[in-house]
N, CA, C and O atoms as a GROMACS GRO file, in nm:
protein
  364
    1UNK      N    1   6.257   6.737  15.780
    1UNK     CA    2   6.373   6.699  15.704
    1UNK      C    3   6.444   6.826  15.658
    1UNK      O    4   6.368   6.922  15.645
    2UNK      N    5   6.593   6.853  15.627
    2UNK     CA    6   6.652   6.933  15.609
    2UNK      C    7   6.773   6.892  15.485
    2UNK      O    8   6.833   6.786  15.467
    3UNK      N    9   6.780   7.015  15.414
    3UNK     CA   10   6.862   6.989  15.306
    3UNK      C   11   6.971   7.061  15.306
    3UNK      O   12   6.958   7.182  15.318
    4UNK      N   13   7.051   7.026  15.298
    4UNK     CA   14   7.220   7.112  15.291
    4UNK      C   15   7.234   7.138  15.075
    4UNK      O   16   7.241   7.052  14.986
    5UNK      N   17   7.234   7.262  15.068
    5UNK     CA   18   7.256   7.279  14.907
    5UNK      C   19   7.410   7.316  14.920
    5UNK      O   20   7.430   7.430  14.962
    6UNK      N   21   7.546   7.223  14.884
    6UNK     CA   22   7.657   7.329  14.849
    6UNK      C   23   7.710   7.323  14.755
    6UNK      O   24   7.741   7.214  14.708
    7UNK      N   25   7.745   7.460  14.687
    7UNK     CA   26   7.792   7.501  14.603
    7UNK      C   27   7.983   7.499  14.602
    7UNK      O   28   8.070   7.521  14.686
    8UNK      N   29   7.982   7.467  14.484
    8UNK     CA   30   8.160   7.422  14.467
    8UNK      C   31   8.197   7.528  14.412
    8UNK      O   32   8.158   7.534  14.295
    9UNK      N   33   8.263   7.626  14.450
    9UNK     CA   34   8.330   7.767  14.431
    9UNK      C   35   8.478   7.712  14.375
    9UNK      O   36   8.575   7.786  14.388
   10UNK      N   37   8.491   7.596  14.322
   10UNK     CA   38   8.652   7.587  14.234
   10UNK      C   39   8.561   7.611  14.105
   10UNK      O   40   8.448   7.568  14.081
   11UNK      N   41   8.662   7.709  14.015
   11UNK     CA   42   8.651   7.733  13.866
   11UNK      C   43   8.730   7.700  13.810
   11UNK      O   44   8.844   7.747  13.819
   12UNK      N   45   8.692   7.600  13.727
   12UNK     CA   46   8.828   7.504  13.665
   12UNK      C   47   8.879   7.579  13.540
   12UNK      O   48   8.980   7.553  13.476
   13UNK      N   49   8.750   7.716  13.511
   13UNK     CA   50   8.792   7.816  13.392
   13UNK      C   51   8.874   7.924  13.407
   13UNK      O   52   8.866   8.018  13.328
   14UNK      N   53   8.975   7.924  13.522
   14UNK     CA   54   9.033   7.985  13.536
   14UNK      C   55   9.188   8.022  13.426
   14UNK      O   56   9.297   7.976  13.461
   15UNK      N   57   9.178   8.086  13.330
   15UNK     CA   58   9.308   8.118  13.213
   15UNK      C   59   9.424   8.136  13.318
   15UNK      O   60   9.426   8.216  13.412
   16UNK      N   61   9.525   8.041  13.282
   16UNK     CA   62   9.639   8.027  13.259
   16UNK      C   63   9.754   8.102  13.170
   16UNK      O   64   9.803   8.071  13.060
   17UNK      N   65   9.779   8.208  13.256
   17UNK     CA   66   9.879   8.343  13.124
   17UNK      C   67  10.028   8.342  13.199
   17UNK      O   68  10.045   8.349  13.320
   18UNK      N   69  10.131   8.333  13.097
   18UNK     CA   70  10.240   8.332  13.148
   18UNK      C   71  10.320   8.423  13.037
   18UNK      O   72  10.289   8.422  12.918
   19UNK      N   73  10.427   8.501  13.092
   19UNK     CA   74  10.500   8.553  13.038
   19UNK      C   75  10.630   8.554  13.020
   19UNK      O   76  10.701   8.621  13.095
   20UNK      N   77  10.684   8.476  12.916
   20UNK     CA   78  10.817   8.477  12.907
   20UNK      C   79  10.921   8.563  12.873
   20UNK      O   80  10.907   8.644  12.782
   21UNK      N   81  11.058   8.549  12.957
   21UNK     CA   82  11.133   8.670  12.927
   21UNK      C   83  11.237   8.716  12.974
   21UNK      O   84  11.212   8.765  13.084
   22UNK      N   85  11.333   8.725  12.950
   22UNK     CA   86  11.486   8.739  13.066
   22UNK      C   87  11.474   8.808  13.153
   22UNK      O   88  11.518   8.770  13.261
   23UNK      N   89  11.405   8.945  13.142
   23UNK     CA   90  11.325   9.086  13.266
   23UNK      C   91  11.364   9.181  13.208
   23UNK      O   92  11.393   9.273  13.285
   24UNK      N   93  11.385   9.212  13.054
   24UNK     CA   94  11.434   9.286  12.988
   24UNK      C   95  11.286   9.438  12.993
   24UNK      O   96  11.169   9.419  13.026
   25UNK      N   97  11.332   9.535  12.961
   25UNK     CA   98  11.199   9.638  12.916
   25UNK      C   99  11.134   9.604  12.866
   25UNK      O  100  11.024   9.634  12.912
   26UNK      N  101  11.129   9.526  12.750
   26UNK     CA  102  11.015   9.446  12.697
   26UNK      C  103  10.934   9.377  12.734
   26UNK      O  104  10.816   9.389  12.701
   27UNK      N  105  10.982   9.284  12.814
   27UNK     CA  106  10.907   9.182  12.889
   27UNK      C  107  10.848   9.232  12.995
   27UNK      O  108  10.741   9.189  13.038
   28UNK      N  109  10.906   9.318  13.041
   28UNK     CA  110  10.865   9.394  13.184
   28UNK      C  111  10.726   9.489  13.162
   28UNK      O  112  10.652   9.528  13.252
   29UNK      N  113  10.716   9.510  13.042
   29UNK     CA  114  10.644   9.624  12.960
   29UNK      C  115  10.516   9.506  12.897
   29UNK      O  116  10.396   9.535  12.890
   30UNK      N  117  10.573   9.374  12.857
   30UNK     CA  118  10.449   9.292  12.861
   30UNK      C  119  10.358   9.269  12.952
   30UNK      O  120  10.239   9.299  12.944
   31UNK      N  121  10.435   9.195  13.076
   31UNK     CA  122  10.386   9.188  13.221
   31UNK      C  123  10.321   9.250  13.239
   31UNK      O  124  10.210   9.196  13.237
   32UNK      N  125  10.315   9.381  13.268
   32UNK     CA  126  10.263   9.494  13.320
   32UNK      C  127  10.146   9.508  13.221
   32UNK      O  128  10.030   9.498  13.263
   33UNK      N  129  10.172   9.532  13.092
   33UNK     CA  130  10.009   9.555  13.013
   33UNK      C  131   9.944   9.465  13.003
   33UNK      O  132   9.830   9.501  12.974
   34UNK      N  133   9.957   9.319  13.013
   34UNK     CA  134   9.869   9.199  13.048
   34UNK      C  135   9.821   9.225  13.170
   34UNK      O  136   9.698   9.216  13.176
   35UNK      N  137   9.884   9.259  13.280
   35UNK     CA  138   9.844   9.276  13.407
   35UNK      C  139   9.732   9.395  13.413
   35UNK      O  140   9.634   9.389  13.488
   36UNK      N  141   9.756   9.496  13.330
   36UNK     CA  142   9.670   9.589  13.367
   36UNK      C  143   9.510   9.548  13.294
   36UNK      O  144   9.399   9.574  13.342
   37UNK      N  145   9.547   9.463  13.140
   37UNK     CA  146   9.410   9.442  13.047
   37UNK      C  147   9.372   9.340  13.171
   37UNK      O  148   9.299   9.401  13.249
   38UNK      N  149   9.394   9.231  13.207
   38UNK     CA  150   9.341   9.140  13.305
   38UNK      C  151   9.232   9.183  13.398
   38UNK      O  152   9.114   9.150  13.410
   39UNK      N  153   9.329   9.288  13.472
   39UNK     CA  154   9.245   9.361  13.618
   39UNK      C  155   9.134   9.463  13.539
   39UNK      O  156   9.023   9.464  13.593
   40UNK      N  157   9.144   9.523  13.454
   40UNK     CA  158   9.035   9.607  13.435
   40UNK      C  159   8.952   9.544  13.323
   40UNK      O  160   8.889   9.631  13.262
   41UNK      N  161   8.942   9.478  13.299
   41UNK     CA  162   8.826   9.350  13.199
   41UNK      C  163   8.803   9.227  13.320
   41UNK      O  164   8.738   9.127  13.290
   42UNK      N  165   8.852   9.240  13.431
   42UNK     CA  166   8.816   9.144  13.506
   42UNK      C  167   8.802   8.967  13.475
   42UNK      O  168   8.720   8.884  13.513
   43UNK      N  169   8.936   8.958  13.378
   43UNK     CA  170   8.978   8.843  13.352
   43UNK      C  171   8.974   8.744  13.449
   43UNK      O  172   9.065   8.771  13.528
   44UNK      N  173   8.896   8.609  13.496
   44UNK     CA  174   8.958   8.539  13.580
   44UNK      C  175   9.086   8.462  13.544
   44UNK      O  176   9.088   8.358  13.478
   45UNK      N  177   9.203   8.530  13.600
   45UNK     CA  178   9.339   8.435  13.529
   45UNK      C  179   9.436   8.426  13.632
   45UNK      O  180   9.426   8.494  13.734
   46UNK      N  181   9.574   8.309  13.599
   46UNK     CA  182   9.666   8.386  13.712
   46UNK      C  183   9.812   8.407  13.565
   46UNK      O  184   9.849   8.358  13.459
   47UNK      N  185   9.837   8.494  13.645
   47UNK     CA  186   9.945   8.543  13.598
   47UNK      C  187  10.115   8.515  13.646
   47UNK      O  188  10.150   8.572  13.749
   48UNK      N  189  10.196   8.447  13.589
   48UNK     CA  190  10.283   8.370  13.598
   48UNK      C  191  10.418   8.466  13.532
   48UNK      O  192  10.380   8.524  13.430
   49UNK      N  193  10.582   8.500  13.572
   49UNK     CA  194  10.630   8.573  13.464
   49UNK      C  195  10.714   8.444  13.507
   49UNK      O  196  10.723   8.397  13.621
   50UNK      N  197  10.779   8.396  13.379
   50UNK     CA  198  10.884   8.315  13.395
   50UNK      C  199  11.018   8.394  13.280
   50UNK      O  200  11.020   8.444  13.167
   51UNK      N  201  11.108   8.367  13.379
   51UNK     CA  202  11.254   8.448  13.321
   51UNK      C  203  11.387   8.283  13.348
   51UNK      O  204  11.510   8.291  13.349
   52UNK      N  205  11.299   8.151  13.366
   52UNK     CA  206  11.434   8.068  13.360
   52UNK      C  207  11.417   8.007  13.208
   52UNK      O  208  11.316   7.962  13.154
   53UNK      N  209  11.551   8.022  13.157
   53UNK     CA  210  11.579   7.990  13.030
   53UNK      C  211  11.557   7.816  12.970
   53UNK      O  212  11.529   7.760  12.864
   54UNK      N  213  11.587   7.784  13.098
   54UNK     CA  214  11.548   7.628  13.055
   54UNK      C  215  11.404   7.617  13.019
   54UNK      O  216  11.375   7.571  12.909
   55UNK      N  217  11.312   7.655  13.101
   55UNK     CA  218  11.189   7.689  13.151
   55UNK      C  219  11.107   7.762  12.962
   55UNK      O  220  11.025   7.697  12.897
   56UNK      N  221  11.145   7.859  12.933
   56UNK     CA  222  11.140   7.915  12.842
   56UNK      C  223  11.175   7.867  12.702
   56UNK      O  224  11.097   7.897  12.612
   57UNK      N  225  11.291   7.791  12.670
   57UNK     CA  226  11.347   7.724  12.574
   57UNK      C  227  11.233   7.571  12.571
   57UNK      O  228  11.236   7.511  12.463
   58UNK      N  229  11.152   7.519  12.666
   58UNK     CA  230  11.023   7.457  12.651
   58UNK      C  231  10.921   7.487  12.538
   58UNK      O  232  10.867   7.401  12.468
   59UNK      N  233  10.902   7.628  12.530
   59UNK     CA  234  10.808   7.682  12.460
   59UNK      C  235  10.889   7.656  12.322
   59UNK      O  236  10.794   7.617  12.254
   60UNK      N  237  11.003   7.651  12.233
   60UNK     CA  238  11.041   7.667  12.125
   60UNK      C  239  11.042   7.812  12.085
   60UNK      O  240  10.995   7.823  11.972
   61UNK      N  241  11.080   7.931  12.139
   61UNK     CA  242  11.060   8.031  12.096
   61UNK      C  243  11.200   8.090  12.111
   61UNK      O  244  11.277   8.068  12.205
   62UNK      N  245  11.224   8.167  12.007
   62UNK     CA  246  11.375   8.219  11.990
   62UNK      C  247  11.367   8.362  12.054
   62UNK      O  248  11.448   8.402  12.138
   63UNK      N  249  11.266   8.430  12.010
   63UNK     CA  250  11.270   8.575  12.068
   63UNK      C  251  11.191   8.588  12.196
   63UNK      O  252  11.124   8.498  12.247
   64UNK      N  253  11.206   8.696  12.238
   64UNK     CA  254  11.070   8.678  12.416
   64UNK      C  255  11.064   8.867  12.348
   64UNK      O  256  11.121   8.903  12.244
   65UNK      N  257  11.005   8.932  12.413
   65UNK     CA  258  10.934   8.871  12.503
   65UNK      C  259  10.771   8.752  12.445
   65UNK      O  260  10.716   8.770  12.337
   66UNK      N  261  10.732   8.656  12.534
   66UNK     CA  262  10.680   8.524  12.490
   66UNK      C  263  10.529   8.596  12.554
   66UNK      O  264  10.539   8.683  12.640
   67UNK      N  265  10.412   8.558  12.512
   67UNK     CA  266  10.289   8.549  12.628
   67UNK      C  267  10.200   8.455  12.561
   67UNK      O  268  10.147   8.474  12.451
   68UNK      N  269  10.187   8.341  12.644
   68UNK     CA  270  10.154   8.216  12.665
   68UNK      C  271   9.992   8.234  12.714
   68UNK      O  272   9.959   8.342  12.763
   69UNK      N  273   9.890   8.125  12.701
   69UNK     CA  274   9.756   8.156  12.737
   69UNK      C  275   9.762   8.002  12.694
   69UNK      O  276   9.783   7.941  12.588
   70UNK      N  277   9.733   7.970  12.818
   70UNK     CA  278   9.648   7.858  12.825
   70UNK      C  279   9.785   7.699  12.765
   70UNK      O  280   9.746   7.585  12.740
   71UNK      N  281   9.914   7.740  12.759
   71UNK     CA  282   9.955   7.662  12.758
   71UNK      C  283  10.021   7.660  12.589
   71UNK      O  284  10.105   7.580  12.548
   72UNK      N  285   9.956   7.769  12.509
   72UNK     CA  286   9.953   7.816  12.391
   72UNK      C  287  10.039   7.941  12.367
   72UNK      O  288  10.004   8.044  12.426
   73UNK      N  289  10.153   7.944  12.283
   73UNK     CA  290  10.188   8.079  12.270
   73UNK      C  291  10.132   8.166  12.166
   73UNK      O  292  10.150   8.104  12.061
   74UNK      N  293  10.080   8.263  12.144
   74UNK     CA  294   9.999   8.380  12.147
   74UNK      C  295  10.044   8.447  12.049
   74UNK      O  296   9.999   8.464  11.935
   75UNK      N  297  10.220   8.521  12.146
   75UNK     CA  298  10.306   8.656  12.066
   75UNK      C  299  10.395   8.628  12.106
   75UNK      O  300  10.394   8.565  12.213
   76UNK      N  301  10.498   8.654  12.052
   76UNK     CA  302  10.621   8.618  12.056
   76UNK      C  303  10.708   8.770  11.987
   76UNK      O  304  10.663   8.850  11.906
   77UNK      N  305  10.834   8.767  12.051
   77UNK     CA  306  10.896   8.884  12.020
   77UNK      C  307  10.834   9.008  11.983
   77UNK      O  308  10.845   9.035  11.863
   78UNK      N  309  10.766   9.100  12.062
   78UNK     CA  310  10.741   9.204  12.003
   78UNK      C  311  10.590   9.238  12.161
   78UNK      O  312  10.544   9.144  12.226
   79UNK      N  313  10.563   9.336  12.176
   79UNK     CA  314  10.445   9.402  12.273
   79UNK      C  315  10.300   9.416  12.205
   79UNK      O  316  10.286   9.509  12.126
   80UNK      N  317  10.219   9.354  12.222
   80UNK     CA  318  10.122   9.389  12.170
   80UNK      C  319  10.012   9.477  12.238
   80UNK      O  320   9.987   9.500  12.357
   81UNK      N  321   9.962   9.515  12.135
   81UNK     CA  322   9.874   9.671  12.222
   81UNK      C  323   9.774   9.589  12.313
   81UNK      O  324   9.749   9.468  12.315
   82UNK      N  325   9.720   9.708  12.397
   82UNK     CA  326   9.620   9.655  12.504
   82UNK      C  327   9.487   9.602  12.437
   82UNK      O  328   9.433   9.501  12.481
   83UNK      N  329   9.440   9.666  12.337
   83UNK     CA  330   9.334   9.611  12.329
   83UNK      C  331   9.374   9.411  12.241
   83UNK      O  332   9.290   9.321  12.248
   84UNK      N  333   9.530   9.392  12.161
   84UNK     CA  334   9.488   9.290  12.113
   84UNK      C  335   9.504   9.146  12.214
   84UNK      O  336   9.470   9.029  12.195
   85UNK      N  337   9.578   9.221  12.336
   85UNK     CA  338   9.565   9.103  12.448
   85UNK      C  339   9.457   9.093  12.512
   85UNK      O  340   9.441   9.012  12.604
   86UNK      N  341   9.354   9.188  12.464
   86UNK     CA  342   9.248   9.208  12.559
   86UNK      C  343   9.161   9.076  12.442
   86UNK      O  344   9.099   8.971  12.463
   87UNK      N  345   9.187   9.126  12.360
   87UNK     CA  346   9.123   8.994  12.233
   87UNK      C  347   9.174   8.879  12.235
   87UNK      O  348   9.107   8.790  12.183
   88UNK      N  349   9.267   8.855  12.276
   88UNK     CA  350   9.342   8.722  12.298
   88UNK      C  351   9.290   8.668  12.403
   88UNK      O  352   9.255   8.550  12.404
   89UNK      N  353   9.277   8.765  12.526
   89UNK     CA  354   9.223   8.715  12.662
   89UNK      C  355   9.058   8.660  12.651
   89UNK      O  356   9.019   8.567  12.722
   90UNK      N  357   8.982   8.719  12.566
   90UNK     CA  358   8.846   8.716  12.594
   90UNK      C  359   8.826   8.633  12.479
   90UNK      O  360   8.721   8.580  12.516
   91UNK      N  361   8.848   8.586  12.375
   91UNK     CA  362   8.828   8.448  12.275
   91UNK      C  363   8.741   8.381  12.304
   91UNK      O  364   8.717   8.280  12.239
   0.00000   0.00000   0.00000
């Protein structure tokens, strides 16, 4: 008799991070330091930048740049340093 064991390689824990933002320096400057805390803490996440205003005006947020986790906004108007997205990310 023979047994087949398989393993289901979908991770349904995969974080959901999005960044809102017209593509201003700011936002561009978010993107990028989320992107970098992600890859070098080896976050499993995907990373999303959204710049449509309709899209954005969803969230209720007046200022951007926005960064969203999990469906949750986070920070709003302003860059936060690497390590406190790195604390936001790992919760």
């Amino acid at each position: 008799m023979i047994f087949f064991l398989t393993v289901n390689n979908f991770n349904s824990n995969i974080m959901e991070i999005k960044i809102l933002g017209s593509g201003c320096a700011k936002c561009k400057t978010l993107e990028q330091l989320t992107r970098d805390v992600v890859s070098k803490n080896r976050i499993d996440a995907t990373i999303t930048k959204v710049d449509d205003i309709m899209e954005i005006m969803k969230y209720n947020i007046m200022t951007t740049p926005a960064l969203v986790i999990d469906g949750k906004v986070v920070v709003k108007g302003r860059i936060p340093s690497a390590e406190e997205i790195k604390q936001l990310l790992t919760k």
